[in-house]
PDB file as gemmi writes it, atoms N, CA and C in Angstrom:
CRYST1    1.000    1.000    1.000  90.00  90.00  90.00 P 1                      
ATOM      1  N   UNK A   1     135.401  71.743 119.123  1.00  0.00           N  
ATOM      2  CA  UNK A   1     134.785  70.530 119.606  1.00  0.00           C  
ATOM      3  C   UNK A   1     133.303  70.764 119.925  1.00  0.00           C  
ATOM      4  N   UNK A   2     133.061  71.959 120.582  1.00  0.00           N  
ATOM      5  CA  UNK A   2     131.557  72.221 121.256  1.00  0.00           C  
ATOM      6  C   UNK A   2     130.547  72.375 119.883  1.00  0.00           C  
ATOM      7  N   UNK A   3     131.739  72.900 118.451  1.00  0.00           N  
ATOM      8  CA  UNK A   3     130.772  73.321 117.476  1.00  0.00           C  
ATOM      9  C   UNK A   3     130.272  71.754 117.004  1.00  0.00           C  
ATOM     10  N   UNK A   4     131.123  71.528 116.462  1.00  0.00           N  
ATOM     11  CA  UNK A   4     130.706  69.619 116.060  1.00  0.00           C  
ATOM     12  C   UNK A   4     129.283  69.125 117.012  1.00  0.00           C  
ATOM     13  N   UNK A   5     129.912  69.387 118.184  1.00  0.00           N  
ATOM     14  CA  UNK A   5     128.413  68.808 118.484  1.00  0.00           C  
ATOM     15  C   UNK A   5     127.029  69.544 118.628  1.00  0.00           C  
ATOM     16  N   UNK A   6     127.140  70.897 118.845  1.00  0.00           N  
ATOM     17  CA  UNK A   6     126.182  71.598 118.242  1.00  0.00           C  
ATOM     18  C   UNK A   6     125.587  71.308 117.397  1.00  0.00           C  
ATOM     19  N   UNK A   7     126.400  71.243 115.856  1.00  0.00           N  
ATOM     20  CA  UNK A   7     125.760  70.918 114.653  1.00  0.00           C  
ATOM     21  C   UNK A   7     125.224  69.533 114.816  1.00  0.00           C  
ATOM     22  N   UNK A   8     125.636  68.702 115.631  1.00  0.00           N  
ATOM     23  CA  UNK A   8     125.067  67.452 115.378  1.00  0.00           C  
ATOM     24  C   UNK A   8     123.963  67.032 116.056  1.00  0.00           C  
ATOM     25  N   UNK A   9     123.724  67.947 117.322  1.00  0.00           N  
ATOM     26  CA  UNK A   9     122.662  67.598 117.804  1.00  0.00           C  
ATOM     27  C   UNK A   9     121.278  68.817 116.396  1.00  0.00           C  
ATOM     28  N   UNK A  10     121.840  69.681 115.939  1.00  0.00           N  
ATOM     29  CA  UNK A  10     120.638  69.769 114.874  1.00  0.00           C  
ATOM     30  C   UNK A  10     119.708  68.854 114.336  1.00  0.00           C  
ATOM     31  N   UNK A  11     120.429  67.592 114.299  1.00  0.00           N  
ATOM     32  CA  UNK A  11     120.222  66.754 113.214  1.00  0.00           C  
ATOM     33  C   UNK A  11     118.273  66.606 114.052  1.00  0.00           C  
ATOM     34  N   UNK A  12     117.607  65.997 112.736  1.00  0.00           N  
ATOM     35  CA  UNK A  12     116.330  65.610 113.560  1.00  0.00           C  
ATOM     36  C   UNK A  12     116.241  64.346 114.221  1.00  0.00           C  
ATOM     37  N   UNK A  13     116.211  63.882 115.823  1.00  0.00           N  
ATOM     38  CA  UNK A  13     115.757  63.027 116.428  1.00  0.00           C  
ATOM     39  C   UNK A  13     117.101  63.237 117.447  1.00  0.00           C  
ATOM     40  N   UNK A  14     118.054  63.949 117.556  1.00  0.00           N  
ATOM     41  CA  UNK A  14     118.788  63.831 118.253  1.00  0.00           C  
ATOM     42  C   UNK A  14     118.653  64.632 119.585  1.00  0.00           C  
ATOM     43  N   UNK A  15     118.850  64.494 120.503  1.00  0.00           N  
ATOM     44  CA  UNK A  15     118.379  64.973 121.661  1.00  0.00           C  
ATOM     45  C   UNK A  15     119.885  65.776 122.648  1.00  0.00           C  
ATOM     46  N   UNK A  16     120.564  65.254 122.425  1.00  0.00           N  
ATOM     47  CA  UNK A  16     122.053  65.815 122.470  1.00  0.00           C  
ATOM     48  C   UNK A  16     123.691  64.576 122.068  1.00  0.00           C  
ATOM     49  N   UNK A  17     124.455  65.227 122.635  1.00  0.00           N  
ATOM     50  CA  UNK A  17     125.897  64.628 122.016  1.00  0.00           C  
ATOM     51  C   UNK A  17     126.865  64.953 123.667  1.00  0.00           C  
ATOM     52  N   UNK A  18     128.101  64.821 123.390  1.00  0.00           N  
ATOM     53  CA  UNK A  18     128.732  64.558 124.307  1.00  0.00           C  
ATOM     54  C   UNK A  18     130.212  63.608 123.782  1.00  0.00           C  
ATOM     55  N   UNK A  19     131.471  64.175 124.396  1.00  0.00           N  
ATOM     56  CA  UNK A  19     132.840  63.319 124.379  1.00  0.00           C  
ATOM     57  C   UNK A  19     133.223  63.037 125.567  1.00  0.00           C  
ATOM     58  N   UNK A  20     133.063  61.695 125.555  1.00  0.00           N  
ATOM     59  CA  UNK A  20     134.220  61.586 126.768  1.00  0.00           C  
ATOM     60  C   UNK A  20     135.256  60.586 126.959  1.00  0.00           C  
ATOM     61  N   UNK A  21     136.486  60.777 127.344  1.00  0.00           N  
ATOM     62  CA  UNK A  21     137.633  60.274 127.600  1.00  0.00           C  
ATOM     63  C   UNK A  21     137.170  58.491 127.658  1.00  0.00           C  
ATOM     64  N   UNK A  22     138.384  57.883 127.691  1.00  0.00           N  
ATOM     65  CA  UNK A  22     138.379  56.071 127.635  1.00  0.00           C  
ATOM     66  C   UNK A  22     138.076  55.714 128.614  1.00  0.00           C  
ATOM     67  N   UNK A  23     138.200  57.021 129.827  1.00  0.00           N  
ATOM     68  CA  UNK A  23     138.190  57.032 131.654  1.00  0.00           C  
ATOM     69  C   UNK A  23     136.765  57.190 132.099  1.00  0.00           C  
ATOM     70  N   UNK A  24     135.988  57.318 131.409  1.00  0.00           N  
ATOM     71  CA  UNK A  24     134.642  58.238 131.380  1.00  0.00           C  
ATOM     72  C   UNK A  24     134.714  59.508 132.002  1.00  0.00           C  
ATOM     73  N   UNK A  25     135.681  60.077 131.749  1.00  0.00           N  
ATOM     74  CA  UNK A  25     135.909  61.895 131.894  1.00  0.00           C  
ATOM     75  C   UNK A  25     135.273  62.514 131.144  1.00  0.00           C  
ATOM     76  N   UNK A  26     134.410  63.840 130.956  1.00  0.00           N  
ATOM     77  CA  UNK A  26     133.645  64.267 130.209  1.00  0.00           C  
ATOM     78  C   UNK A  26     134.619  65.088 129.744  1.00  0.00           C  
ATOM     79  N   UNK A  27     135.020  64.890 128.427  1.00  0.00           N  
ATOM     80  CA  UNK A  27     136.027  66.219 127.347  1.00  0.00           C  
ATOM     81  C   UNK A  27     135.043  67.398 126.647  1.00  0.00           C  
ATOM     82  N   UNK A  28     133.933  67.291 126.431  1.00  0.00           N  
ATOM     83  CA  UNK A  28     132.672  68.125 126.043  1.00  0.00           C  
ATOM     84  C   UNK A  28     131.218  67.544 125.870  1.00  0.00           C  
ATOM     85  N   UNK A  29     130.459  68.648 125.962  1.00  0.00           N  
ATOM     86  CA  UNK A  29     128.960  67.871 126.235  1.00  0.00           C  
ATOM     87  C   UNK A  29     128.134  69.291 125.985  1.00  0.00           C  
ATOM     88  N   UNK A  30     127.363  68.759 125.262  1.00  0.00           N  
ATOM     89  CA  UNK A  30     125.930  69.361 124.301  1.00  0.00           C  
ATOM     90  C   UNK A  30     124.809  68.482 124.531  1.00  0.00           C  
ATOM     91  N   UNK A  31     124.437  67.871 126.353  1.00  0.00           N  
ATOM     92  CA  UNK A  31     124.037  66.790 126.276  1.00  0.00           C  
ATOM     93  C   UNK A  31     122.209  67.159 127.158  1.00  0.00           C  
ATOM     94  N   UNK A  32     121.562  66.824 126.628  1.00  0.00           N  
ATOM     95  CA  UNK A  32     119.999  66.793 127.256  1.00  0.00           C  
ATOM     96  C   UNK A  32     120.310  67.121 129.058  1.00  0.00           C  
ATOM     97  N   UNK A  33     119.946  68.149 129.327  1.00  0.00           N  
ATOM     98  CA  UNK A  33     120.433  68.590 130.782  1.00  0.00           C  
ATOM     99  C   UNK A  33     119.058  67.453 131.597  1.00  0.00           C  
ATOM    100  N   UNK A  34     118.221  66.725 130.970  1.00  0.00           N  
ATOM    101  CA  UNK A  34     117.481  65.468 132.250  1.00  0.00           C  
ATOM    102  C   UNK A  34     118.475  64.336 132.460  1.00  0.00           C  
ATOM    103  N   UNK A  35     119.874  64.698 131.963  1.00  0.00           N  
ATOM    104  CA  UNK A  35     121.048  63.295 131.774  1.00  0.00           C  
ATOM    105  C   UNK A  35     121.766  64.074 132.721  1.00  0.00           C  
ATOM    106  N   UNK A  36     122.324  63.431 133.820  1.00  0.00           N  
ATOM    107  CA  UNK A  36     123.526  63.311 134.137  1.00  0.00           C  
ATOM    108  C   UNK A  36     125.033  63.303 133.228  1.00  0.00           C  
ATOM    109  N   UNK A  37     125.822  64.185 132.988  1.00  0.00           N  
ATOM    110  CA  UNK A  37     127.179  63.736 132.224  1.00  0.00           C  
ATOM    111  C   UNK A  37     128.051  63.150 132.651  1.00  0.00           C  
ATOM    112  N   UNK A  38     128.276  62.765 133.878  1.00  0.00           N  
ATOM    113  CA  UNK A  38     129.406  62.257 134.848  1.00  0.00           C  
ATOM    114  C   UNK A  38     128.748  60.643 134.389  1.00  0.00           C  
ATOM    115  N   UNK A  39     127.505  60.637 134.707  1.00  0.00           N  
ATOM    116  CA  UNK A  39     126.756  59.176 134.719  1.00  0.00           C  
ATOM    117  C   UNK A  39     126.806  58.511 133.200  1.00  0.00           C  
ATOM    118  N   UNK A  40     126.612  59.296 132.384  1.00  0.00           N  
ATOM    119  CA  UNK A  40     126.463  59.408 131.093  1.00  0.00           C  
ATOM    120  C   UNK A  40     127.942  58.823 130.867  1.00  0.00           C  
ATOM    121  N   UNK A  41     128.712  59.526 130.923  1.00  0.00           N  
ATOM    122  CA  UNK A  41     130.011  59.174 130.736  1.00  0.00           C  
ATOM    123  C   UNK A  41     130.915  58.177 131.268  1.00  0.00           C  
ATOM    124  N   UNK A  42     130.620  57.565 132.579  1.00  0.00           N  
ATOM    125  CA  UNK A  42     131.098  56.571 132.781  1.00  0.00           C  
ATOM    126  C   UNK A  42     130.483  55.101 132.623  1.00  0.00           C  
ATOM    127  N   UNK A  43     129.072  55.340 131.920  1.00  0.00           N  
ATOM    128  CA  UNK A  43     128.486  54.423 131.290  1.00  0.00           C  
ATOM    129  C   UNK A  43     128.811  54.029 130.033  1.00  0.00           C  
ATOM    130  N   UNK A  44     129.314  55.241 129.203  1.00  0.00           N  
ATOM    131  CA  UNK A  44     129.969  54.883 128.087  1.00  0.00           C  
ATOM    132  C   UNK A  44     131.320  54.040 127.809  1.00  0.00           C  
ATOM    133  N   UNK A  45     132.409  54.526 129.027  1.00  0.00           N  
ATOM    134  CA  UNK A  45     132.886  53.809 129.378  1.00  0.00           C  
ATOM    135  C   UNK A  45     133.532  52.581 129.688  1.00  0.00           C  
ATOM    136  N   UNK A  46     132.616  52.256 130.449  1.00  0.00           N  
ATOM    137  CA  UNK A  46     131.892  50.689 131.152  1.00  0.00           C  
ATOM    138  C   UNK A  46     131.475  49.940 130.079  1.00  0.00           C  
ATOM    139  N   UNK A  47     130.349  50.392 129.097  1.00  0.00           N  
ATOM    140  CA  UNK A  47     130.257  49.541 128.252  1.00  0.00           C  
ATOM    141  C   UNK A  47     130.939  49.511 126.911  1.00  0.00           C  
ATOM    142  N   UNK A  48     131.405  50.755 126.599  1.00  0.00           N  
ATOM    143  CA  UNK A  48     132.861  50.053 125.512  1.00  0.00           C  
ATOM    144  C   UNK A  48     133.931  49.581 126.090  1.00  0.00           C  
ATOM    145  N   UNK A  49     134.247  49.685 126.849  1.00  0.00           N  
ATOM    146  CA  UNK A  49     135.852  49.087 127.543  1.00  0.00           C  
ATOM    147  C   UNK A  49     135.541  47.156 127.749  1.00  0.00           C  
ATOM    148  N   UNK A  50     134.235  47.152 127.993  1.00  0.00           N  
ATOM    149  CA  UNK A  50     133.704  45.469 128.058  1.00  0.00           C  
ATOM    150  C   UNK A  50     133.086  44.925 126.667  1.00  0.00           C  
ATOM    151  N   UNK A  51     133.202  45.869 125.878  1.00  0.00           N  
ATOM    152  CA  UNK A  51     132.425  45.272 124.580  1.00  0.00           C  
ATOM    153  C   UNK A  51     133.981  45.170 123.638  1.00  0.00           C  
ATOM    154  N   UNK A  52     134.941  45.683 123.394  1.00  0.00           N  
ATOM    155  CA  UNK A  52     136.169  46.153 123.268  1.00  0.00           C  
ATOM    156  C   UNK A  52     136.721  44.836 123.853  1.00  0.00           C  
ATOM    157  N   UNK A  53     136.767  44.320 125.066  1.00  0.00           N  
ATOM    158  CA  UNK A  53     137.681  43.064 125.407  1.00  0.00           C  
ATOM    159  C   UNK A  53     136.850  41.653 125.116  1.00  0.00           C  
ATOM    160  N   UNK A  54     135.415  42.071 124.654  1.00  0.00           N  
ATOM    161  CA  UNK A  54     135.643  41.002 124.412  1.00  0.00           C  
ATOM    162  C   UNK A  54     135.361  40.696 123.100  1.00  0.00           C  
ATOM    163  N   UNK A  55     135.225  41.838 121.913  1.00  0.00           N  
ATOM    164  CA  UNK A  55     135.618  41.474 120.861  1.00  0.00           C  
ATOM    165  C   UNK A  55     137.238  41.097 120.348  1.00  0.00           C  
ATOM    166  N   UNK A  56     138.256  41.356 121.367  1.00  0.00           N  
ATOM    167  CA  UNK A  56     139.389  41.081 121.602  1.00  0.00           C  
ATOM    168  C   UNK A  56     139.433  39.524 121.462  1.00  0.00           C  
ATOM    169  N   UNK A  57     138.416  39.414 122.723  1.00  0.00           N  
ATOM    170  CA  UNK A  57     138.879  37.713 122.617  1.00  0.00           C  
ATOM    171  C   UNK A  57     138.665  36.760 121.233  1.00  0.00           C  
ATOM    172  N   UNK A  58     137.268  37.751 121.029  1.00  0.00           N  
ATOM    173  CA  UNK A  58     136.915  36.941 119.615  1.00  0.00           C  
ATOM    174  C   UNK A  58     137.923  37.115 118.387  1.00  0.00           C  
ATOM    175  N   UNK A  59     138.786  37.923 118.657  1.00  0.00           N  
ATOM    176  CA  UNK A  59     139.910  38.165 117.340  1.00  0.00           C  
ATOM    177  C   UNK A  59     139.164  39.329 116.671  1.00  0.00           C  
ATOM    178  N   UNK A  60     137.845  40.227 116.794  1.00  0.00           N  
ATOM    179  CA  UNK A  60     137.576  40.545 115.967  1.00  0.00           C  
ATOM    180  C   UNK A  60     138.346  42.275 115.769  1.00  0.00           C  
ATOM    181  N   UNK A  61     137.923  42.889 114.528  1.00  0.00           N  
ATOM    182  CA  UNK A  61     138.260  43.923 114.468  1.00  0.00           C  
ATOM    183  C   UNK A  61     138.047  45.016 115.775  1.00  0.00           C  
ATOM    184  N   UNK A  62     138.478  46.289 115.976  1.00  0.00           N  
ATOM    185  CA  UNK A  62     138.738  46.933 116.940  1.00  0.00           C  
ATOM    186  C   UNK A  62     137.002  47.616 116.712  1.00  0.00           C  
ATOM    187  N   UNK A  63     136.843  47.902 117.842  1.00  0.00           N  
ATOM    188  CA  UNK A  63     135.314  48.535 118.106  1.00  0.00           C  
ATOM    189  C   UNK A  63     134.956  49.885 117.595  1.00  0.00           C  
ATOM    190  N   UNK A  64     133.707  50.179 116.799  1.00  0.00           N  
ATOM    191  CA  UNK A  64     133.851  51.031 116.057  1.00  0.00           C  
ATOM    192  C   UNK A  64     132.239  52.178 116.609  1.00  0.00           C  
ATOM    193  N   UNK A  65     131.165  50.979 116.906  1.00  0.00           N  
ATOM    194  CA  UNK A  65     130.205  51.895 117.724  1.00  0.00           C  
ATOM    195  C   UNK A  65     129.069  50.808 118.067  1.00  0.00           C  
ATOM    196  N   UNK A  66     128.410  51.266 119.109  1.00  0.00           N  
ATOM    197  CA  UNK A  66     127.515  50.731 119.833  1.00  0.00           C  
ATOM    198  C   UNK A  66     126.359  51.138 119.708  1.00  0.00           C  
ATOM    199  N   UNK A  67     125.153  50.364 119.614  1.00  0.00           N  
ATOM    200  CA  UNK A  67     123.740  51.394 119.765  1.00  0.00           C  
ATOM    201  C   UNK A  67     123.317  50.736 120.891  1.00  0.00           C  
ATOM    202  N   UNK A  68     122.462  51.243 121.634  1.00  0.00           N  
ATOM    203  CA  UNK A  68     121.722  51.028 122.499  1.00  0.00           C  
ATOM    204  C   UNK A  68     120.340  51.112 122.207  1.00  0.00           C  
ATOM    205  N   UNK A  69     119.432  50.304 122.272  1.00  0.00           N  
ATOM    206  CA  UNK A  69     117.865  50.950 122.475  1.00  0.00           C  
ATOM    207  C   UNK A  69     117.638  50.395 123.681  1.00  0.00           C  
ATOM    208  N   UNK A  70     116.512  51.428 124.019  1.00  0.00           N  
ATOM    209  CA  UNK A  70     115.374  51.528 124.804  1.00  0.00           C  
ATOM    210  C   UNK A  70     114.354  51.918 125.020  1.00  0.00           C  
ATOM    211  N   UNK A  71     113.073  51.812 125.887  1.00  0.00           N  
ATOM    212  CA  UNK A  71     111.736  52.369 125.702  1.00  0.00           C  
ATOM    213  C   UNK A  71     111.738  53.640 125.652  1.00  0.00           C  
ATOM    214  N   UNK A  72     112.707  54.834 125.844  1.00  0.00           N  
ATOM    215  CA  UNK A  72     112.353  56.087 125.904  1.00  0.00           C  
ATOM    216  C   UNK A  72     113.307  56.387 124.695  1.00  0.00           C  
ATOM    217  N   UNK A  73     114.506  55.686 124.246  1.00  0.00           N  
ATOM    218  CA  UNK A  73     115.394  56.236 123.453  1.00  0.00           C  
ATOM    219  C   UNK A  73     116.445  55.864 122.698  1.00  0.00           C  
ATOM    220  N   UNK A  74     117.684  56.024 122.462  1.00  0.00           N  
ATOM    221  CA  UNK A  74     118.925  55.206 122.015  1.00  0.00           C  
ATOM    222  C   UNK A  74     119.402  55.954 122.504  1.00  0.00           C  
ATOM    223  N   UNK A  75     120.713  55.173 122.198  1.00  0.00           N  
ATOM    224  CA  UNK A  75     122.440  55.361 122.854  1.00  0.00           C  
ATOM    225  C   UNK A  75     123.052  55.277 121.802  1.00  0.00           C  
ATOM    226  N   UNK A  76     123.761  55.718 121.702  1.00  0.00           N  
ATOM    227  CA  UNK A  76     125.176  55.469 120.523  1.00  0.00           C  
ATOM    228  C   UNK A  76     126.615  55.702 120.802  1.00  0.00           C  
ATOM    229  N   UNK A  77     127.724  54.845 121.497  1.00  0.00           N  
ATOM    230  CA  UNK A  77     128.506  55.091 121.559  1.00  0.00           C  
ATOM    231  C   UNK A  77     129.515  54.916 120.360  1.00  0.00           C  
ATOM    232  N   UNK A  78     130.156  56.362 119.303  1.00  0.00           N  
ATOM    233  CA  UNK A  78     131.424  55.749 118.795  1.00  0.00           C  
ATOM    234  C   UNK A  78     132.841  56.132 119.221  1.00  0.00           C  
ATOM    235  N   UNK A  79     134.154  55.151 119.112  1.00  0.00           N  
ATOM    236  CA  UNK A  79     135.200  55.631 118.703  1.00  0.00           C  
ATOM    237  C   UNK A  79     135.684  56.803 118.125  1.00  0.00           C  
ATOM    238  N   UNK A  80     136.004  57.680 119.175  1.00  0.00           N  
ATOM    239  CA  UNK A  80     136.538  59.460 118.028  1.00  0.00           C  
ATOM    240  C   UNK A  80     137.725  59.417 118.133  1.00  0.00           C  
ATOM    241  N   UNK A  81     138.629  58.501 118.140  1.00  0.00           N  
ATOM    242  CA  UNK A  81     140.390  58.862 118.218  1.00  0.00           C  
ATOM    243  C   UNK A  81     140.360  59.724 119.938  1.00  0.00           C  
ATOM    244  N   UNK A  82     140.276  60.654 119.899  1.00  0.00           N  
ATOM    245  CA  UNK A  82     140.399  61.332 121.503  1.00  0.00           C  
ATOM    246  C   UNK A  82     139.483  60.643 122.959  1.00  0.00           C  
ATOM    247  N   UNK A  83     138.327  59.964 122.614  1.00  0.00           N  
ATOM    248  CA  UNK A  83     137.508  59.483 123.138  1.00  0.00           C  
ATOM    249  C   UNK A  83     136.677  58.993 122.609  1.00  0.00           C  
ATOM    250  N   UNK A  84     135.355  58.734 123.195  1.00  0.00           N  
ATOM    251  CA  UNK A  84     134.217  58.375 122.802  1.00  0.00           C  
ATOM    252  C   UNK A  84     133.120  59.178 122.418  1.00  0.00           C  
ATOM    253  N   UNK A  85     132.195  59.433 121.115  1.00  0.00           N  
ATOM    254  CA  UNK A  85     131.387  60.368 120.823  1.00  0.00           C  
ATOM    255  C   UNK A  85     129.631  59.705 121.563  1.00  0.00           C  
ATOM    256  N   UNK A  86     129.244  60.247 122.457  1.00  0.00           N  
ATOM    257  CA  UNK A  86     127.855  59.703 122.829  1.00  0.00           C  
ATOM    258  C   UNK A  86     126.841  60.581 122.308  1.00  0.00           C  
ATOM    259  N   UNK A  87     125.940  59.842 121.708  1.00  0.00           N  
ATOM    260  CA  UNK A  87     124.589  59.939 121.041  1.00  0.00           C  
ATOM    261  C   UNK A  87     123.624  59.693 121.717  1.00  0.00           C  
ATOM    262  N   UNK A  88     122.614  60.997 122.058  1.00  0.00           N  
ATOM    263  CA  UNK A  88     121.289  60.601 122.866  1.00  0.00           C  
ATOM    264  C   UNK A  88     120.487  60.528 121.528  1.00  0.00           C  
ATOM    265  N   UNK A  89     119.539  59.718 121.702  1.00  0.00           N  
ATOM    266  CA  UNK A  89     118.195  60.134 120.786  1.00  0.00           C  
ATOM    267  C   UNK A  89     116.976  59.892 121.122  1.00  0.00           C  
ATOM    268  N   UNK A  90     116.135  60.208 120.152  1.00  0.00           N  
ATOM    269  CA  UNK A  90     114.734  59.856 119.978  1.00  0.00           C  
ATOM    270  C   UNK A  90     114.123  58.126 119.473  1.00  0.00           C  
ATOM    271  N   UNK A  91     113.166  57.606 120.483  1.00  0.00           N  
ATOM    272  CA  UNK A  91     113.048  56.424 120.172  1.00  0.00           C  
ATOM    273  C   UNK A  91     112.572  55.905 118.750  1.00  0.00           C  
ATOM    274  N   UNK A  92     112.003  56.833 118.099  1.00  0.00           N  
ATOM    275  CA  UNK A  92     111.759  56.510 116.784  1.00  0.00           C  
ATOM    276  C   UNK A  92     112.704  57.257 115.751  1.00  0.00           C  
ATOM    277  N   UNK A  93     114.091  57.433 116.378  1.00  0.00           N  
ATOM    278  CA  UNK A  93     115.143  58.050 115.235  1.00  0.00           C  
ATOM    279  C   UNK A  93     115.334  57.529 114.045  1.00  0.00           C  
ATOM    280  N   UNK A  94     115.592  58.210 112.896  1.00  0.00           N  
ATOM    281  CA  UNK A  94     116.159  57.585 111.788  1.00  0.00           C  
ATOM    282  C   UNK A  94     117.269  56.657 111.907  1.00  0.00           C  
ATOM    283  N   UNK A  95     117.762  55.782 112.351  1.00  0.00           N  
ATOM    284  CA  UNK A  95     118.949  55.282 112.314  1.00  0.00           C  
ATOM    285  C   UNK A  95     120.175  55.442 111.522  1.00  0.00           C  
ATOM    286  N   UNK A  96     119.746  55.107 110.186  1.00  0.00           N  
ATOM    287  CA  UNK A  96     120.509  55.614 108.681  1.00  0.00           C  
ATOM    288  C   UNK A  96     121.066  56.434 108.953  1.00  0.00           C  
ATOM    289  N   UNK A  97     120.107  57.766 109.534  1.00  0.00           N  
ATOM    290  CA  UNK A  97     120.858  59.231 108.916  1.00  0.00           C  
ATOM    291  C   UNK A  97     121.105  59.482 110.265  1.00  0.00           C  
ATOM    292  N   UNK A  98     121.155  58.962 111.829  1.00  0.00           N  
ATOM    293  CA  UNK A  98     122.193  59.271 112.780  1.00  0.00           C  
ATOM    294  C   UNK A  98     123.524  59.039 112.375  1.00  0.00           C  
ATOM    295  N   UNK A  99     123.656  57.465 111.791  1.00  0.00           N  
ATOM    296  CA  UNK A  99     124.551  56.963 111.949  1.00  0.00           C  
ATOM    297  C   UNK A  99     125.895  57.980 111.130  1.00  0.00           C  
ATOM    298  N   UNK A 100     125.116  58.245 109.912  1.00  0.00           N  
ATOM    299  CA  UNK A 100     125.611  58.796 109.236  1.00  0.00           C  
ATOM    300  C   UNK A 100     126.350  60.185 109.740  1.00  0.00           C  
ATOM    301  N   UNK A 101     125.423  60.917 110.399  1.00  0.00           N  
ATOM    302  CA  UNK A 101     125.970  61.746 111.073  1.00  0.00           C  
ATOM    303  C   UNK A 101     127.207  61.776 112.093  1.00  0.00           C  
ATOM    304  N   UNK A 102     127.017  61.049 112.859  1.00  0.00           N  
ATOM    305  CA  UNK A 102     127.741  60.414 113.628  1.00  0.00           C  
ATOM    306  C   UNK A 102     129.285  60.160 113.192  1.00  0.00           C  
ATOM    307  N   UNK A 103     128.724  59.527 111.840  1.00  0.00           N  
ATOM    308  CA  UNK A 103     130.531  59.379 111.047  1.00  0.00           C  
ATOM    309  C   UNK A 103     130.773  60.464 110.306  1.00  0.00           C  
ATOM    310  N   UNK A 104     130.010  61.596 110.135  1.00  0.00           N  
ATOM    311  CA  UNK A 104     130.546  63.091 109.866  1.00  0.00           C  
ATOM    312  C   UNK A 104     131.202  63.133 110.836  1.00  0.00           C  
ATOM    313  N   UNK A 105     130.586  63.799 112.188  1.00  0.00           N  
ATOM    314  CA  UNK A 105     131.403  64.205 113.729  1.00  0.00           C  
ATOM    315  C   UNK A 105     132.725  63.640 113.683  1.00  0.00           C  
ATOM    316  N   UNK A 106     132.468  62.093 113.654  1.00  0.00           N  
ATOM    317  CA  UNK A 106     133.909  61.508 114.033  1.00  0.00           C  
ATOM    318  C   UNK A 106     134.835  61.858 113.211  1.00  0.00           C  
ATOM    319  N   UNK A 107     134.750  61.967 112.028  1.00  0.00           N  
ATOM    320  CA  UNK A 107     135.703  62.348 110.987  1.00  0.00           C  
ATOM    321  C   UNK A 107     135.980  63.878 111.087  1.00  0.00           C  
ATOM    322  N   UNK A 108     135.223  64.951 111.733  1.00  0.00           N  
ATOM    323  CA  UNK A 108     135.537  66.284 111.870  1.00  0.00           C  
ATOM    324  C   UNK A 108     136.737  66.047 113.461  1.00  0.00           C  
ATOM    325  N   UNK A 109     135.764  65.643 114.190  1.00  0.00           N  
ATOM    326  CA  UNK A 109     136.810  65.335 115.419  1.00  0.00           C  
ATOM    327  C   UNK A 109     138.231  64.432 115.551  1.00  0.00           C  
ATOM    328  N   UNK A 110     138.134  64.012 114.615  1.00  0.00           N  
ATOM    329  CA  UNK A 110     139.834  63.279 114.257  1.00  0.00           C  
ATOM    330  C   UNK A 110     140.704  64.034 113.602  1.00  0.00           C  
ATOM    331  N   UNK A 111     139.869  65.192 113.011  1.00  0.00           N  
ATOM    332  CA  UNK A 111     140.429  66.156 112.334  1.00  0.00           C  
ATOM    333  C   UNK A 111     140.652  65.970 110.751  1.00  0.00           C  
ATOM    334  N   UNK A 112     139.707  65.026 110.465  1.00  0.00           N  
ATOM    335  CA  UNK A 112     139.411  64.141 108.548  1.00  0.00           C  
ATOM    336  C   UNK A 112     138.277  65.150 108.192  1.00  0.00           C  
ATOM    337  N   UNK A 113     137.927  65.963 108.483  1.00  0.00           N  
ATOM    338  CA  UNK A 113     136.868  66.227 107.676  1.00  0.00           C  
ATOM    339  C   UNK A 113     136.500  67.637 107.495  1.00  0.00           C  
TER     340      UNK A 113                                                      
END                                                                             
C-alpha cells in the first residue's frame, strides 16, 4: 500500500497521497507533513459521504472522484474499494495525467493492476 503511493506521489505536481477509511481513519499516508492526516482524512470523509447521498438522491451512478481546487492547490478524492485515495497537488497540476494516475493507484489498490 505505502509503495503505490510512493510511486504516485513521483508523479510531477503531486505533493503527496494518502488512504483513508469511509470513517476518515487514516489506512496509509505519503502525505505533505504541512497537512494534518487526521484533518485530511476526515475531510475526505465529510465530503464524499455528502457528495455520495446526494448523488443518491439524484439516481445517479455511485461516486467515483472529486477534485477540489484552490488558491494554493487541489484535492482529489477517489473511491479505492478499501477506502478513499486522497490527492494533494500543485495548483498548476496537469490534471489529465493526475487523473490518470490516480486510476493506475486505484486499480493497483483493488488489486486490478
Amino acid at each position: 500500500m505505502y509503495q503505490i503511493l510512493e510511486d504516485l506521489n513521483r508523479t510531477t505536481g503531486i505533493t503527496g497521497s494518502m488512504i483513508v477509511g469511509n470513517d476518515g481513519i487514516v489506512i496509509a499516508s505519503d502525505l505533505d507533513t504541512s497537512l494534518e492526516e487526521e484533518a485530511v482524512g476526515a475531510l475526505a470523509a465529510s465530503i464524499t459521504t455528502n457528495i455520495q447521498r446526494s448523488l443518491d438522491r439524484l439516481q445517479q451512478m455511485p461516486l467515483s472522484q472529486v477534485t477540489i481546487e484552490a488558491a494554493t492547490g487541489k484535492l482529489f478524492f477517489s473511491e479505492a474499494g478499501i477506502g478513499i485515495l486522497v490527492v494533494t497537488a500543485e495548483r498548476d497540476v496537469n490534471i489529465g495525467l493526475i487523473r490518470l494516475e490516480i486510476k493506475n493507484a486505484v486499480a493497483k489498490i483493488k488489486g486490478n493492476g
